[in-house]
Residue, then its C-alpha position, 0 to 999 in steps of 0.5 A: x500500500x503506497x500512500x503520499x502523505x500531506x501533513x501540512x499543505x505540502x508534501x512531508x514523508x516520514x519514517x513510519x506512519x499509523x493508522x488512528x482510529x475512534x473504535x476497537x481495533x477491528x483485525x486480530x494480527x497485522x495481515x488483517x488489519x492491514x487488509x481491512x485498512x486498505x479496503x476501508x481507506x479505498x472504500x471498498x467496504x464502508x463498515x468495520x467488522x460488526x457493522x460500525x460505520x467507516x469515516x474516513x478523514x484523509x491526508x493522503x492523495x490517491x488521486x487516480x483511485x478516487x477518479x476510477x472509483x467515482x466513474x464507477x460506483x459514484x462514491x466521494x473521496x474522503x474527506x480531505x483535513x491538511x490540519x493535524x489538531x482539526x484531524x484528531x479532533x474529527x476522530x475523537x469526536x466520531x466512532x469509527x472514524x480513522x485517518x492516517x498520521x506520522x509516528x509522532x502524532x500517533x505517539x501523542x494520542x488522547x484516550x479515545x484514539x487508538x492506534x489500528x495499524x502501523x507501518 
């Protein structure tokens, strides 16, 4: 999975990454939940296992994805935040929501944001 991040209007790569959610952790190793982060970040599924609806707030840019995808089916990219405060304040405020953030932003998580899945 190969996503180019913007954390702040421009583009910044860091050493690693996490995906941050408002929910359970919803995958029971790495494999899967790397799988159902992918389908739930591509839109490919719209609910977590346990039909918890899927928000998903985006930094990341996939452009030629969300063109195909919105041909298709109709469906809207995500939401798109370049701030990381209003990020994780949308997170923290909606169950199920997730986005994908720098290592150190996932290091400074308040309670009710866990980290799903890091890379």
């Amino acid at each position: 999975m190969l996503l180019s991040l913007s954390l702040f209007s421009t583009t910044t790569y860091a050493d690693s990454y996490a995906a941050i959610i408002n929910g359970n952790s919803y995958a029971n190793n790495r494999a899967e939940a790397r799988n159902v982060l992918k389908q739930m970040y591509l839109k490919q599924k719209g609910t977590w296992p346990g039909d918890s609806k899927a928000q998903t707030i985006a930094q990341a840019d996939v452009a030629s994805h969300w063109i195909s995808l919105k041909q298709k089916t109709g469906e809207t990219p995500p939401r798109s935040v370049t701030s990381i405060r209003t990020i994780l304040k949308l997170i923290g405020h909606r169950k199920g929501a997730f986005a994908i953030v720098d290592s150190e932003t996932a290091n400074n998580l308040k309670s009710n944001i866990k980290i799903f899945f890091s890379f």
